[in-house]
N, CA, C and O atoms as a Maestro MAE file, in Angstrom:
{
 s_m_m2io_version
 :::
 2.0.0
}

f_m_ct {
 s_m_title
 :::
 protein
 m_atom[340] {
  # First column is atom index #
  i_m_mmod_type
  r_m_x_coord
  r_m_y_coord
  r_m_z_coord
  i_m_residue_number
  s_m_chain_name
  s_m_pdb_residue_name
  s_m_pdb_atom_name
  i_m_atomic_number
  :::
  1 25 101.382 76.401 97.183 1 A "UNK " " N  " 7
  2 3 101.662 77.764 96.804 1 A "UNK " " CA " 6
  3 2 100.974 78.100 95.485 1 A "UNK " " C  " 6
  4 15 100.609 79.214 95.108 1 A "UNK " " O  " 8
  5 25 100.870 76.984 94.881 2 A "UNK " " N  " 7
  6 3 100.418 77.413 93.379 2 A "UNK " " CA " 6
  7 2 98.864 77.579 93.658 2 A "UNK " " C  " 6
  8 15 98.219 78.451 93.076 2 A "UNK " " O  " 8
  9 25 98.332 76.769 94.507 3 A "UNK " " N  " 7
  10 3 97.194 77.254 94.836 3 A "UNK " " CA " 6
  11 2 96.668 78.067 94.980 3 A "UNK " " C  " 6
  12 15 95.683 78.387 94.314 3 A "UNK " " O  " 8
  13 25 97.355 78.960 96.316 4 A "UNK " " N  " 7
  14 3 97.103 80.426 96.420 4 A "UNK " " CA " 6
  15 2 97.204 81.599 95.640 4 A "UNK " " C  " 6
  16 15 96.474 82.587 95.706 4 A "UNK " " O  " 8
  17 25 98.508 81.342 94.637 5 A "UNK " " N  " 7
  18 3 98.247 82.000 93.415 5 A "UNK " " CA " 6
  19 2 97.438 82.460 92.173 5 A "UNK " " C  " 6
  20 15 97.224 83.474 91.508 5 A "UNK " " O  " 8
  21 25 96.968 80.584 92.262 6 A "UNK " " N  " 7
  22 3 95.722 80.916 91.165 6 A "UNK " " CA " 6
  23 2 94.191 81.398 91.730 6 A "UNK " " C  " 6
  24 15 93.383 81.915 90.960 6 A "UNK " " O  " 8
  25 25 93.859 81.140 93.322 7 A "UNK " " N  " 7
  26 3 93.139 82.090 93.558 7 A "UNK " " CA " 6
  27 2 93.073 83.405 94.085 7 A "UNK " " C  " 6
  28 15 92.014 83.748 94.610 7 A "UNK " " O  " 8
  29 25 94.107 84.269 94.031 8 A "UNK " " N  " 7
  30 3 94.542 85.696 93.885 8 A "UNK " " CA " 6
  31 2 94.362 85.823 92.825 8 A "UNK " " C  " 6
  32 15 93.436 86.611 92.634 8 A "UNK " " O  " 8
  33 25 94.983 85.258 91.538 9 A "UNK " " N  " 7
  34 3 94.650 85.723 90.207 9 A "UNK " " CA " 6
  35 2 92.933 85.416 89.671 9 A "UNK " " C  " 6
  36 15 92.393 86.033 88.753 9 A "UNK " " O  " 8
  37 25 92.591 84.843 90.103 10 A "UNK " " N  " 7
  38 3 91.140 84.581 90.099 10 A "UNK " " CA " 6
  39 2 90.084 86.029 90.260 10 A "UNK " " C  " 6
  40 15 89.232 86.599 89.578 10 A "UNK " " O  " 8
  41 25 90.958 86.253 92.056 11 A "UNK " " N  " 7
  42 3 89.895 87.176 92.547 11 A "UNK " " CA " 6
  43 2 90.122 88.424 91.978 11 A "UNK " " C  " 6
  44 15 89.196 89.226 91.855 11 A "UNK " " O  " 8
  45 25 91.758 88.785 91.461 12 A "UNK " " N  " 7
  46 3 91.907 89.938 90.580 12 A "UNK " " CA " 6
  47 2 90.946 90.155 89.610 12 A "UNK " " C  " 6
  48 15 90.197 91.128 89.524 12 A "UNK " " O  " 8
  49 25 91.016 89.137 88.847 13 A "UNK " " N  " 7
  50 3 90.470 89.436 87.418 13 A "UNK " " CA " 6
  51 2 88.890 88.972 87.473 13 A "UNK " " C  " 6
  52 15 88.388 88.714 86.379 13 A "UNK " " O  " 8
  53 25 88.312 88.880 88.285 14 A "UNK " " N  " 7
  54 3 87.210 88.719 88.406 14 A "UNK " " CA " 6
  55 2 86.347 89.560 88.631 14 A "UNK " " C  " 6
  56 15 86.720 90.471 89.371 14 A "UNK " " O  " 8
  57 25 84.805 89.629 88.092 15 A "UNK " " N  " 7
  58 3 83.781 90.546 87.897 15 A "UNK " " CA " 6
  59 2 83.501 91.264 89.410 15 A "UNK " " C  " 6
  60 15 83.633 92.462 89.661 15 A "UNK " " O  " 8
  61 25 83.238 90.602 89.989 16 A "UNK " " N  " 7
  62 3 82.789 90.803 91.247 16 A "UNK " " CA " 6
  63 2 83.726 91.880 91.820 16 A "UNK " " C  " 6
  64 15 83.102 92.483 92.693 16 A "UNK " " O  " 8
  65 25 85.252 92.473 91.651 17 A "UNK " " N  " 7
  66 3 85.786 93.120 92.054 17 A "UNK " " CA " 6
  67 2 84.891 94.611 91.539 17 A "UNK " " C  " 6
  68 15 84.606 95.481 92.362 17 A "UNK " " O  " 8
  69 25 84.469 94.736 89.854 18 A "UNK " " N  " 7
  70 3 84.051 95.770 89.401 18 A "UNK " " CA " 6
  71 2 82.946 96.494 90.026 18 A "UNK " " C  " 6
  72 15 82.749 96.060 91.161 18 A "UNK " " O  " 8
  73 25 82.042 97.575 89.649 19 A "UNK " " N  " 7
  74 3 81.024 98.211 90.322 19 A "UNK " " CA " 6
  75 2 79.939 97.777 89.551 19 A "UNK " " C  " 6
  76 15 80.006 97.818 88.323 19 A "UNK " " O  " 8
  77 25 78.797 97.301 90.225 20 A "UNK " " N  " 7
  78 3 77.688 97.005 89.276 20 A "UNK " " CA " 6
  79 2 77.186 98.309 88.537 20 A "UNK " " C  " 6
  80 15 77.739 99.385 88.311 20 A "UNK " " O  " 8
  81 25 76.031 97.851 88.268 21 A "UNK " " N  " 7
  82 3 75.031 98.736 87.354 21 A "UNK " " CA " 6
  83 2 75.011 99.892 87.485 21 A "UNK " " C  " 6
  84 15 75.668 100.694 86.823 21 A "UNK " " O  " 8
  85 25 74.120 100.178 88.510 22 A "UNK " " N  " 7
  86 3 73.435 101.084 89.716 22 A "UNK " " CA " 6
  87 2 74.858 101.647 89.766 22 A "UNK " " C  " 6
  88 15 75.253 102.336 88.825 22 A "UNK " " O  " 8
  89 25 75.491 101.440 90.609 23 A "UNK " " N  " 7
  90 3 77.260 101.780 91.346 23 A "UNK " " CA " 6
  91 2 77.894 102.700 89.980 23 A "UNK " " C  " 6
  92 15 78.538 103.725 90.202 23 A "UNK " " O  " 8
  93 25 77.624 102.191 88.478 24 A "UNK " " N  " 7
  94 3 78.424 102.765 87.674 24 A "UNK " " CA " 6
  95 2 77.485 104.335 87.109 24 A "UNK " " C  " 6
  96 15 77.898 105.247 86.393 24 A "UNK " " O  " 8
  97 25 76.653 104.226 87.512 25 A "UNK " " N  " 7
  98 3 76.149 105.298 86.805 25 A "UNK " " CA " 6
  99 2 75.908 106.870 88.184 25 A "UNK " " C  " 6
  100 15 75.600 108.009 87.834 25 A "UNK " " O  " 8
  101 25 76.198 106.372 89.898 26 A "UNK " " N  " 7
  102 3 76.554 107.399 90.512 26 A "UNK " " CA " 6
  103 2 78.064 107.781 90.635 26 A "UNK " " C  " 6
  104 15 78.457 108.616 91.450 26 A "UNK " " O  " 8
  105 25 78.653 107.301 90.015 27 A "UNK " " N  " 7
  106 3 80.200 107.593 89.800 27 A "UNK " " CA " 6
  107 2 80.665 108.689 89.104 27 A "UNK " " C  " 6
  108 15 80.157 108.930 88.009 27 A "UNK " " O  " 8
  109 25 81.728 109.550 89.635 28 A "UNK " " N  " 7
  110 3 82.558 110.456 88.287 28 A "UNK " " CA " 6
  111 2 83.335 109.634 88.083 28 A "UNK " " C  " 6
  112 15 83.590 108.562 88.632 28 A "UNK " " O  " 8
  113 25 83.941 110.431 86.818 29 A "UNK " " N  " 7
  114 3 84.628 109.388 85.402 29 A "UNK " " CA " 6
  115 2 85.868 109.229 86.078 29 A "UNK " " C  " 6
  116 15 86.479 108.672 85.166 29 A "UNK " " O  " 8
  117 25 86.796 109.321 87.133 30 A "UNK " " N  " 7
  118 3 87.569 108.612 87.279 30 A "UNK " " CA " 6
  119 2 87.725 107.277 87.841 30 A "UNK " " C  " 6
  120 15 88.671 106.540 87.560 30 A "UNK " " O  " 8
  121 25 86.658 106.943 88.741 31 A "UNK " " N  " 7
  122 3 85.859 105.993 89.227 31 A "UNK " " CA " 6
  123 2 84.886 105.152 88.693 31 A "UNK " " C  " 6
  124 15 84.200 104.448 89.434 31 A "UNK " " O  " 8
  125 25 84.765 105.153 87.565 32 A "UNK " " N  " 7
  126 3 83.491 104.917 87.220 32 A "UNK " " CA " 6
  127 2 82.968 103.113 86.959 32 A "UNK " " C  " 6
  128 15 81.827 102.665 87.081 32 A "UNK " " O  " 8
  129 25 84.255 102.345 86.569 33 A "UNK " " N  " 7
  130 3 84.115 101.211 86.864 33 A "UNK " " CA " 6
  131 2 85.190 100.485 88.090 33 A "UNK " " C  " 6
  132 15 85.802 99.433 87.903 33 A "UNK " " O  " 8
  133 25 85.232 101.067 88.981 34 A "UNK " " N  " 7
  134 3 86.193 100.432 89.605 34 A "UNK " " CA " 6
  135 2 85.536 100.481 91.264 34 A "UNK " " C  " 6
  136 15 85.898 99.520 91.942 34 A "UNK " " O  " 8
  137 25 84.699 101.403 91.914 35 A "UNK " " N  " 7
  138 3 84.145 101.365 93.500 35 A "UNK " " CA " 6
  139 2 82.490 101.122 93.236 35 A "UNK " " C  " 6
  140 15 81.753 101.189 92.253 35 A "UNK " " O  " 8
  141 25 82.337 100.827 94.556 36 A "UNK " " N  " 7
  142 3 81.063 100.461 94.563 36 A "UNK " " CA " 6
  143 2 80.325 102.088 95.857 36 A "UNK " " C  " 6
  144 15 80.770 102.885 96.682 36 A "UNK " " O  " 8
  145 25 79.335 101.805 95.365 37 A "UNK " " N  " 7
  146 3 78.470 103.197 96.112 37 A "UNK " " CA " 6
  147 2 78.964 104.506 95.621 37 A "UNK " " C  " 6
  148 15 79.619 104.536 94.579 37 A "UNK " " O  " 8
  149 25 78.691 105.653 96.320 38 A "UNK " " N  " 7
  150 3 78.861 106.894 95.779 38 A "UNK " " CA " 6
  151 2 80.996 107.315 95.870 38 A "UNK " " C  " 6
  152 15 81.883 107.050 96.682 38 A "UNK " " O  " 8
  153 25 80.927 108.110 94.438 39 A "UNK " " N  " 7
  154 3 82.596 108.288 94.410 39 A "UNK " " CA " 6
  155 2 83.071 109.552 95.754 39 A "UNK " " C  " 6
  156 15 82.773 109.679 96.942 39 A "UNK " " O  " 8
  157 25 83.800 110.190 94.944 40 A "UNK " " N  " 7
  158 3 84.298 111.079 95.792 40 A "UNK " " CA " 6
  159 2 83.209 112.253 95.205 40 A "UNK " " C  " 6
  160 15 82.899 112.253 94.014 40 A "UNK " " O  " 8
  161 25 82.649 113.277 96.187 41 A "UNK " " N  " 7
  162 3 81.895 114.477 96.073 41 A "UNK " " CA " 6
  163 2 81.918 115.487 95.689 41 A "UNK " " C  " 6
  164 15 81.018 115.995 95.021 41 A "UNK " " O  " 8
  165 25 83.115 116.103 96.072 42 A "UNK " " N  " 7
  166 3 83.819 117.386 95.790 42 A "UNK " " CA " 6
  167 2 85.426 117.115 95.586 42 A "UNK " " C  " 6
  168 15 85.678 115.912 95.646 42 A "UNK " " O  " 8
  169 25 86.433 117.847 95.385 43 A "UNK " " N  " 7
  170 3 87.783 118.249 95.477 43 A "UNK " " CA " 6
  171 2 88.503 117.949 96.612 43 A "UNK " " C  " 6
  172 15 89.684 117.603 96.607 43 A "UNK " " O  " 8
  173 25 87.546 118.123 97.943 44 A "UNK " " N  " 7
  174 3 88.835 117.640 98.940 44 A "UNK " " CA " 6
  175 2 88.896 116.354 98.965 44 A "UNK " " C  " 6
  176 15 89.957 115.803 99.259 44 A "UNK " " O  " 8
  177 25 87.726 115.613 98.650 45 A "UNK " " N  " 7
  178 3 87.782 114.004 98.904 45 A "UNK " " CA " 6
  179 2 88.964 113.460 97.889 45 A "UNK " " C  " 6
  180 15 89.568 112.507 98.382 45 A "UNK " " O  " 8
  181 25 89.325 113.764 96.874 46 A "UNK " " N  " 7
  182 3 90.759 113.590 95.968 46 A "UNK " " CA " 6
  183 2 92.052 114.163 96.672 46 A "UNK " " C  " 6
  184 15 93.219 113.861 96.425 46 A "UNK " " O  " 8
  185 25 91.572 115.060 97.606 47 A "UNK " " N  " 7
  186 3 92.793 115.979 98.626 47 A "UNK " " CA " 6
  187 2 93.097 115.018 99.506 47 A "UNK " " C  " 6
  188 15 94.228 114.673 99.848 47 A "UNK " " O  " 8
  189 25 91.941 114.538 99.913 48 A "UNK " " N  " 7
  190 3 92.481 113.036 101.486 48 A "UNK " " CA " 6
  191 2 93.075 112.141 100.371 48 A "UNK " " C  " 6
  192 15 94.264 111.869 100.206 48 A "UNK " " O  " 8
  193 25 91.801 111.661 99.497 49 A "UNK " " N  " 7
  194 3 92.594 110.268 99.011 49 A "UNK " " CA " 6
  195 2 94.165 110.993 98.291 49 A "UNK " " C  " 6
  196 15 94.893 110.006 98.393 49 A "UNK " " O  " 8
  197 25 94.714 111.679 97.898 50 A "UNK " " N  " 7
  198 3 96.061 111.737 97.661 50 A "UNK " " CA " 6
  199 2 96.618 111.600 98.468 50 A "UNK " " C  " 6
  200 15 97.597 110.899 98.213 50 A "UNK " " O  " 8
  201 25 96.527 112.081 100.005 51 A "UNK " " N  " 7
  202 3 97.153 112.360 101.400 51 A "UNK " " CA " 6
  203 2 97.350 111.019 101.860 51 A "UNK " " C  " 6
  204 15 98.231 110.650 102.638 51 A "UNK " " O  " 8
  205 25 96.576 110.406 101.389 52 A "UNK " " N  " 7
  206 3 96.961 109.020 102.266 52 A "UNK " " CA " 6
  207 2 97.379 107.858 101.395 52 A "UNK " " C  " 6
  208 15 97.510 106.753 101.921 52 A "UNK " " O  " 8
  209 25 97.599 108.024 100.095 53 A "UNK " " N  " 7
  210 3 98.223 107.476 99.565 53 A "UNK " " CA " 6
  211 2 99.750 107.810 99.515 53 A "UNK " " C  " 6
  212 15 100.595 106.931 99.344 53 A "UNK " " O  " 8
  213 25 100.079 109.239 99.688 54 A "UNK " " N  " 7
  214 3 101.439 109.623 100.010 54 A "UNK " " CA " 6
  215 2 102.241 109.093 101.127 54 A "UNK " " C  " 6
  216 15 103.354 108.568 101.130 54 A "UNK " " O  " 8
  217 25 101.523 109.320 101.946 55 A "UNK " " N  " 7
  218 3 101.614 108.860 103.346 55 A "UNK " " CA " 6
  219 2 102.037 107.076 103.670 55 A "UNK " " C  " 6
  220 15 102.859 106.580 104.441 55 A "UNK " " O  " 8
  221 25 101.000 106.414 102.634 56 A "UNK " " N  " 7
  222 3 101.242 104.798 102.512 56 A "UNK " " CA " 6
  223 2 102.334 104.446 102.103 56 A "UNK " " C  " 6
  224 15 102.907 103.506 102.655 56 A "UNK " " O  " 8
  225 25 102.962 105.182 100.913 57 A "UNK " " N  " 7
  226 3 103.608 105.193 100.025 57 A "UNK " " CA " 6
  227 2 105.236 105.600 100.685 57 A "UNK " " C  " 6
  228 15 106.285 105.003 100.439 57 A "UNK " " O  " 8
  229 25 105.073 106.601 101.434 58 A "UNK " " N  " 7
  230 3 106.433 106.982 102.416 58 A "UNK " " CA " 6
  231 2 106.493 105.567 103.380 58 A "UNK " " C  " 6
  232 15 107.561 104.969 103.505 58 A "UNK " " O  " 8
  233 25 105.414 105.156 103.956 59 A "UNK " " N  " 7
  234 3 105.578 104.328 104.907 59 A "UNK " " CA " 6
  235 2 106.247 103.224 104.577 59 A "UNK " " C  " 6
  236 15 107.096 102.633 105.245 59 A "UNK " " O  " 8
  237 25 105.638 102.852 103.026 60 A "UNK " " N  " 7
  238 3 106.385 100.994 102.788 60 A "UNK " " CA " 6
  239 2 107.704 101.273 102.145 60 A "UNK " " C  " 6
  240 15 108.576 100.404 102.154 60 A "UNK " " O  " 8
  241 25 107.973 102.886 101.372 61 A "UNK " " N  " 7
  242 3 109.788 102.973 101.660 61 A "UNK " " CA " 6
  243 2 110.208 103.269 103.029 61 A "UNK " " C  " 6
  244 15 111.291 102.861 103.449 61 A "UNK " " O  " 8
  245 25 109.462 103.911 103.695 62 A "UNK " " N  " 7
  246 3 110.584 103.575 104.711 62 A "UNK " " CA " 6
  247 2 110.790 102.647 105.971 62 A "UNK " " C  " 6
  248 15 111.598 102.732 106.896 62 A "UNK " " O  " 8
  249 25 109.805 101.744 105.705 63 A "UNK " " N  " 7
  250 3 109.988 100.277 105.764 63 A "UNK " " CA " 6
  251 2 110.755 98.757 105.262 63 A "UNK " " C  " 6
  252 15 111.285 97.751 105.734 63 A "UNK " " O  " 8
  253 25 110.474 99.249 104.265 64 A "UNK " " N  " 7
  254 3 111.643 98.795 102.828 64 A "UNK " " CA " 6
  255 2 113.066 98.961 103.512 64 A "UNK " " C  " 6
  256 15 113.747 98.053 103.989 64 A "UNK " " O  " 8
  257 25 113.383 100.372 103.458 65 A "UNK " " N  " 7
  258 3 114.494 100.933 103.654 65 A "UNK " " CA " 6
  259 2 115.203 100.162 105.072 65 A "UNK " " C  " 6
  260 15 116.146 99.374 105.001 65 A "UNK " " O  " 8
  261 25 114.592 100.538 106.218 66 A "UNK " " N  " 7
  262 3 115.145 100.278 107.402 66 A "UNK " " CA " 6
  263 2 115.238 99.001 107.582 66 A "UNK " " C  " 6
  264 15 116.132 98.503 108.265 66 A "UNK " " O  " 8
  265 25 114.130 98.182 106.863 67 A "UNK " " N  " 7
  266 3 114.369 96.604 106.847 67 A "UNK " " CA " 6
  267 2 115.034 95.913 106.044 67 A "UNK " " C  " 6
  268 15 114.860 94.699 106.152 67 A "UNK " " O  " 8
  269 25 115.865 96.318 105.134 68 A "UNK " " N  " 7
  270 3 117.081 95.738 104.364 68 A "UNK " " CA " 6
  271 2 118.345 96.868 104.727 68 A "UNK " " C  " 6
  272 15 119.455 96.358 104.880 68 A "UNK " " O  " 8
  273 25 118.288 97.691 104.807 69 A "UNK " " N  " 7
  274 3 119.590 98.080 105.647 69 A "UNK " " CA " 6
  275 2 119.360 99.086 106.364 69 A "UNK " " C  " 6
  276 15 119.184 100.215 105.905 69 A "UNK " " O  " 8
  277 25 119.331 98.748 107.734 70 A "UNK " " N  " 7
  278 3 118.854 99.240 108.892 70 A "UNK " " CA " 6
  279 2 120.651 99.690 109.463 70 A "UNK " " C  " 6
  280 15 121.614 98.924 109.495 70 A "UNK " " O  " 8
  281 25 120.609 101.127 109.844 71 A "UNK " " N  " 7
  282 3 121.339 102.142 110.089 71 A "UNK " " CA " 6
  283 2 122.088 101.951 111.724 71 A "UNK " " C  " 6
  284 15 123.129 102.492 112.096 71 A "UNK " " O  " 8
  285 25 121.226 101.042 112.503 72 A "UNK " " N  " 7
  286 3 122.907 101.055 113.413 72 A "UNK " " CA " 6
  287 2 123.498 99.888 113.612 72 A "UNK " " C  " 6
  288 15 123.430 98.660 113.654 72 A "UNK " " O  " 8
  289 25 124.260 101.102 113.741 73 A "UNK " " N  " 7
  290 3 126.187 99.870 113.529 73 A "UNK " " CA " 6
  291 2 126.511 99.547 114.898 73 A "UNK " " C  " 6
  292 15 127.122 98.492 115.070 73 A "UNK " " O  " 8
  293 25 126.171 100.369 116.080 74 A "UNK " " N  " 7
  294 3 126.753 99.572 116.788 74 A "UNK " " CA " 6
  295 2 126.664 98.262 117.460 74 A "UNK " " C  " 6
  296 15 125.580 97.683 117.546 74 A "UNK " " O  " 8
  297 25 128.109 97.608 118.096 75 A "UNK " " N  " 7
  298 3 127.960 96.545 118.151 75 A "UNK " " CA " 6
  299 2 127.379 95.953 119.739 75 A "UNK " " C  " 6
  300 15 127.018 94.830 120.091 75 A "UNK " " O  " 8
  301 25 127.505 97.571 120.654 76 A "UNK " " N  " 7
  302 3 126.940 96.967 121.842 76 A "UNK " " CA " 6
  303 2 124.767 96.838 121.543 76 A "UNK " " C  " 6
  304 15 123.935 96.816 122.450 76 A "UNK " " O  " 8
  305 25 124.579 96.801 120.546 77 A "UNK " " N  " 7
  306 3 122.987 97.157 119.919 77 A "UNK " " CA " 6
  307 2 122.318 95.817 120.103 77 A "UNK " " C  " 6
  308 15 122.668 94.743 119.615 77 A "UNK " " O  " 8
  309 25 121.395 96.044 120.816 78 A "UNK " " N  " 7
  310 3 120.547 94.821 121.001 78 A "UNK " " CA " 6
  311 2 120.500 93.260 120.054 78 A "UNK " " C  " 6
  312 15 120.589 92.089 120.423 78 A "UNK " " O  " 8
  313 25 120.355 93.764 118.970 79 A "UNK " " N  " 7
  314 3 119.807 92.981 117.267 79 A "UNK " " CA " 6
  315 2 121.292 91.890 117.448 79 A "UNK " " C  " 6
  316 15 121.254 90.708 117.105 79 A "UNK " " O  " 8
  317 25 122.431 92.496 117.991 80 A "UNK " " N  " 7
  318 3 123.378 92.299 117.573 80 A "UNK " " CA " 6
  319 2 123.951 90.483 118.094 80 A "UNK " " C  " 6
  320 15 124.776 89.696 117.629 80 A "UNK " " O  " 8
  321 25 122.627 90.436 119.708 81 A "UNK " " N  " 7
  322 3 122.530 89.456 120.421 81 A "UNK " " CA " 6
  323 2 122.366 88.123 119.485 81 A "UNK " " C  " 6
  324 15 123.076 87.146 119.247 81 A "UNK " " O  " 8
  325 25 121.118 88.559 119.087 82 A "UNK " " N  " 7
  326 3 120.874 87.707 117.938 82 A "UNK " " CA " 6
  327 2 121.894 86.917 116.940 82 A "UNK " " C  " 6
  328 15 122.224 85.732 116.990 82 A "UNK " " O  " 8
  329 25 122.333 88.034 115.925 83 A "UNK " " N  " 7
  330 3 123.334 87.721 115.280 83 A "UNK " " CA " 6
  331 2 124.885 86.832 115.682 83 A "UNK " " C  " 6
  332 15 125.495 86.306 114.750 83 A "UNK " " O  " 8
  333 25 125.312 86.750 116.801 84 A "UNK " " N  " 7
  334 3 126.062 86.193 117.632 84 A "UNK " " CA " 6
  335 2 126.296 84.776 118.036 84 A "UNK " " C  " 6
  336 15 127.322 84.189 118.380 84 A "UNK " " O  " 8
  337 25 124.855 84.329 117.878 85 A "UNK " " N  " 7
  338 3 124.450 83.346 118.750 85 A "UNK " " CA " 6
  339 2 124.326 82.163 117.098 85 A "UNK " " C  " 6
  340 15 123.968 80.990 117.205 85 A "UNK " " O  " 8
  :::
 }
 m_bond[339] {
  # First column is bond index #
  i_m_from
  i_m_to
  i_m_order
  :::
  1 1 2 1
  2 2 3 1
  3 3 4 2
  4 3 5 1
  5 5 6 1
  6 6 7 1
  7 7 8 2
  8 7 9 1
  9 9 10 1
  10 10 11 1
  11 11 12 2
  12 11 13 1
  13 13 14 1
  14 14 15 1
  15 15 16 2
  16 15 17 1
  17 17 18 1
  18 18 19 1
  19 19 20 2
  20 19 21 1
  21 21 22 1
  22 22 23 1
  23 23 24 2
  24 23 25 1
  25 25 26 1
  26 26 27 1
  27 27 28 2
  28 27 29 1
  29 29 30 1
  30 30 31 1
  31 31 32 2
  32 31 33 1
  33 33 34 1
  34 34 35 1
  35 35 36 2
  36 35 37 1
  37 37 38 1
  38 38 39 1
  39 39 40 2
  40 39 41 1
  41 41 42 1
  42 42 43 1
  43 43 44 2
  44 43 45 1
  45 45 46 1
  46 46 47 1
  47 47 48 2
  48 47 49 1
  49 49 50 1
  50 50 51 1
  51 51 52 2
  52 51 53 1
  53 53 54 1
  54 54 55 1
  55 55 56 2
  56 55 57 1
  57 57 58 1
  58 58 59 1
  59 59 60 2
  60 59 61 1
  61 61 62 1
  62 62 63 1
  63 63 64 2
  64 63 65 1
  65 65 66 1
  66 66 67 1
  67 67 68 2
  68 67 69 1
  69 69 70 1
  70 70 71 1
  71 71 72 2
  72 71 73 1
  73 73 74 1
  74 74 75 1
  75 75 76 2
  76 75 77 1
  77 77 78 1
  78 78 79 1
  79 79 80 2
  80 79 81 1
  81 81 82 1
  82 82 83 1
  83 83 84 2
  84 83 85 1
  85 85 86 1
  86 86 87 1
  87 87 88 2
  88 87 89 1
  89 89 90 1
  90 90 91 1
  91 91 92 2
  92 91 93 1
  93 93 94 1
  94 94 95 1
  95 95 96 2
  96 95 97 1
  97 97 98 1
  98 98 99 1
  99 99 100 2
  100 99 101 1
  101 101 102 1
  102 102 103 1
  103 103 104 2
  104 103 105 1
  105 105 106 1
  106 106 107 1
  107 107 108 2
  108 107 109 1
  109 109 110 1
  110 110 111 1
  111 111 112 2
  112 111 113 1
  113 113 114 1
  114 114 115 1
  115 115 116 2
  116 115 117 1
  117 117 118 1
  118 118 119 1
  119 119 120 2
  120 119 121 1
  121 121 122 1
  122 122 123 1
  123 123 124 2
  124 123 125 1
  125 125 126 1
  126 126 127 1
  127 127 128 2
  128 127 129 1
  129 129 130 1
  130 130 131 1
  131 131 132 2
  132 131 133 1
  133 133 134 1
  134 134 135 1
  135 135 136 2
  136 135 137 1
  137 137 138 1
  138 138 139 1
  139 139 140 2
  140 139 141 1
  141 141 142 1
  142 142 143 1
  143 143 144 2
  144 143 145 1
  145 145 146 1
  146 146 147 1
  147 147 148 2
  148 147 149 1
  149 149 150 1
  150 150 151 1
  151 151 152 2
  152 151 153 1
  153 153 154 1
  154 154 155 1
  155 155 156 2
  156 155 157 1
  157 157 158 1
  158 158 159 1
  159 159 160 2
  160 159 161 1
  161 161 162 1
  162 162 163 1
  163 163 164 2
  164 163 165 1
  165 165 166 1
  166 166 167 1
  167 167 168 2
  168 167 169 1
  169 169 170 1
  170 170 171 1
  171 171 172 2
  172 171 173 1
  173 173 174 1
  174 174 175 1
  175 175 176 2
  176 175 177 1
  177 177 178 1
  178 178 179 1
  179 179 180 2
  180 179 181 1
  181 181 182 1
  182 182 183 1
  183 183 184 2
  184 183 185 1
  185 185 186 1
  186 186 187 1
  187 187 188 2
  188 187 189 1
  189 189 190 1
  190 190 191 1
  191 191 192 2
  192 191 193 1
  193 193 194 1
  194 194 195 1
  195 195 196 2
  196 195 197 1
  197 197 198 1
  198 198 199 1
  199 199 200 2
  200 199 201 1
  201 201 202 1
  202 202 203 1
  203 203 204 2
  204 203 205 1
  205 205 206 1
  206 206 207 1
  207 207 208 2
  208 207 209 1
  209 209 210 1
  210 210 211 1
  211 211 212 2
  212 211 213 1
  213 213 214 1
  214 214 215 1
  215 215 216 2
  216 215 217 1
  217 217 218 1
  218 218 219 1
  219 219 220 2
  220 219 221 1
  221 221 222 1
  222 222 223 1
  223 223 224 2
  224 223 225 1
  225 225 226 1
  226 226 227 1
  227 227 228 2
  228 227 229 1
  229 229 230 1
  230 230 231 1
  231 231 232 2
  232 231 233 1
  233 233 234 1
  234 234 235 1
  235 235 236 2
  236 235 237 1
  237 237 238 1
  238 238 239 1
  239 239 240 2
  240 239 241 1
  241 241 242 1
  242 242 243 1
  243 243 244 2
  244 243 245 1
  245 245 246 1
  246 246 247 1
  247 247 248 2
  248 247 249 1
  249 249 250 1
  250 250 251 1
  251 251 252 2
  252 251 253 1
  253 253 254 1
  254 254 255 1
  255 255 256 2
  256 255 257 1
  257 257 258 1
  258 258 259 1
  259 259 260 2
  260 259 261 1
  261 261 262 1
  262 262 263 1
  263 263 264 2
  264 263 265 1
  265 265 266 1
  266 266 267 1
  267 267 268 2
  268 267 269 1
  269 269 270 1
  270 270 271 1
  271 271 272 2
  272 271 273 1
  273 273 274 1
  274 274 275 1
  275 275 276 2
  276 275 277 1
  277 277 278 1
  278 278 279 1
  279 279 280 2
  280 279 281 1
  281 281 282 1
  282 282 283 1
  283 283 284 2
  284 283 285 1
  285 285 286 1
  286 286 287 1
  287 287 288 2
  288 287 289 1
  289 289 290 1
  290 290 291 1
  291 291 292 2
  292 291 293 1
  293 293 294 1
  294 294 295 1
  295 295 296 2
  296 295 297 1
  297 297 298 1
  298 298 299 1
  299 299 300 2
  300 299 301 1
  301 301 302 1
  302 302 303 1
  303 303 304 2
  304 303 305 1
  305 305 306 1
  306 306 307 1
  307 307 308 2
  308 307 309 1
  309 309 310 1
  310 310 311 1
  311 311 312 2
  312 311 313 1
  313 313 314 1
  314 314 315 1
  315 315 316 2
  316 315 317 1
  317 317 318 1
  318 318 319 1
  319 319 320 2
  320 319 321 1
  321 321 322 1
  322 322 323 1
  323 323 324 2
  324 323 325 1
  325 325 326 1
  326 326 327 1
  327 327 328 2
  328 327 329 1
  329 329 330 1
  330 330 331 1
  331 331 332 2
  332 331 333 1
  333 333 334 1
  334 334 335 1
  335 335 336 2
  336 335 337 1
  337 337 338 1
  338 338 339 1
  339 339 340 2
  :::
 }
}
C-alpha cells in the first residue's frame, strides 16, 4: 500500500503533469500552467466545463448519499436477503 502511495504522490507532484513551453504560451491565464494544447476559446467552453463539473459533483453526492444511507426500509426489499444470511 505504501507503495502505491508514494507513486501517486510522485505522479502528482511531478513535472510532467504541467504544460510545456509551447502549451504555456497558447493558454489564457486561467490555464496557463496546468493543460496541455489549446485552452478554452470563447465563454461557452467555461459554460460546458462548469456544466459538467456540476453535474460530477451532484453525482458523487448523490452517490455518497445513497451508499451510506440508502432510503428503503422495507423489509420484504431485495438487499435485505443479503443481510439475513
Amino acid at each position: 500500500m505504501k507503495k502505491y502511495i508514494f507513486i501517486a504522490l510522485q505522479l502528482t507532484s511531478s513535472k510532467c503533469l504541467l504544460a510545456c513551453e509551447a502549451c504555456k504560451k497558447q493558454q489564457s491565464n486561467p490555464f496557463t500552467e496546468i493543460t496541455h494544447g489549446r485552452g478554452p476559446e470563447n465563454s461557452w467552453d467555461y459554460l460546458v466545463v462548469a456544466i459538467m463539473v456540476l453535474i460530477t459533483l451532484y453525482v458523487l453526492f448523490a452517490s455518497l448519499k445513497y451508499l451510506l444511507r440508502p432510503a428503503e426500509r422495507n423489509r420484504a426489499h431485495i438487499k435485505n436477503i443479503i443481510f439475513q444470511q
